[in-house]
N, C-alpha and C positions, 0 to 999 in steps of 0.2 A: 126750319130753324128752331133748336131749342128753346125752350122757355130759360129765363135769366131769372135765378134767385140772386138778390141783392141782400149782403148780409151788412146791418147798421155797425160804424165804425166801431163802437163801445163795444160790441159784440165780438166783433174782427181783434179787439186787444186783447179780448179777455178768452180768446179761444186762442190765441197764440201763446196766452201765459197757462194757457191749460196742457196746450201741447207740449212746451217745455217740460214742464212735469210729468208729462208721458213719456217722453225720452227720457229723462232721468229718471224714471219708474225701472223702466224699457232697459233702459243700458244696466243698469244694477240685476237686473233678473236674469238677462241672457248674458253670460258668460263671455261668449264669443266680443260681443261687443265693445265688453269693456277691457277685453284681453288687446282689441285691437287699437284701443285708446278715440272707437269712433263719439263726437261729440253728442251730447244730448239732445241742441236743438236740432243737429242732422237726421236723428234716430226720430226725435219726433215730429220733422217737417215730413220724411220720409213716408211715417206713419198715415201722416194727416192727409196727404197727400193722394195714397191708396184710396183712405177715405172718400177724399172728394170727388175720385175716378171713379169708382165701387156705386156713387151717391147717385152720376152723369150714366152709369152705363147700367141699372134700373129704375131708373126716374124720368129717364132724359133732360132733366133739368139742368142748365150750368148754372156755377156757383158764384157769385163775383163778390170779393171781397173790398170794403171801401178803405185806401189807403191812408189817409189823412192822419191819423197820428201816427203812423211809420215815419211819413217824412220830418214830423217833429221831431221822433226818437231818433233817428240817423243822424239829425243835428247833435244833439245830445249826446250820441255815442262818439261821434267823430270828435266833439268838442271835449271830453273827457281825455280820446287820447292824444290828444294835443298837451292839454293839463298835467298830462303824467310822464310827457316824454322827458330826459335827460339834458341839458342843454348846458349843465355847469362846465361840460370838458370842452364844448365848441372855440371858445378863445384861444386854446391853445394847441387846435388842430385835431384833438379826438372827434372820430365820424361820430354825430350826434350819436346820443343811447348808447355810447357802446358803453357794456358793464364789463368790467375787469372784474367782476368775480368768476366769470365763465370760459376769460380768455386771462388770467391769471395776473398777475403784480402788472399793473401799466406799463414800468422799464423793459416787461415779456413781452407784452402785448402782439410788438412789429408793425402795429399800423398808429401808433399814439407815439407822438410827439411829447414823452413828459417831461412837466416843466412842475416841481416840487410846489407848493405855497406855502 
């Protein structure tokens, strides 16, 4: 059985905010990437990831990261797009969020019910 490095939560935040940076390093430098519109934290989870395999397959050590403010952040994240969603058109039958700037004048729409104010 391998040996278990346990990495301390502060650590696990601040190497995930490290990684993001690498991806968006990462994605700006290789062409391909950003032609293909791949995200940054993919680019750098991707990266990190290697890492941590590259780490386990000449160390034998695994690596375990302690989750605890993830699941704060996930709060926070989820609760933000709560925050941000659309919900003025719902009384009058628009599927929440929908933006008529993308599906054109609301009497276009086809799926809105509009009703002038």
């Amino acid at each position: 059985m391998p040996e278990v490095l346990t990495v301390p939560d502060f650590i696990t935040f601040t190497t995930g905010m490290i990684v993001y940076f690498c991806g968006a390093w990462l994605t700006k430098r290789v062409r391909f990437l950003g032609d293909f519109n791949i995200p940054e934290p993919v680019v750098g989870g991707l990266a990190a990831a290697l890492f941590v395999w590259l780490f386990f397959v000449f160390t034998q050590r695994e690596v375990l990261f302690e989750l605890e403010t993830r699941n704060h952040l996930l709060v926070i994240f989820f609760t933000t797009i709560g925050l941000n969603s659309r919900t003025r058109g719902a009384p009058i039958g628009d599927p929440v969020g929908a933006d008529h700037r993308f599906y054109g004048a609301p009497e276009t729409c086809g799926t809105c019910r509009y009703v002038p104010l």
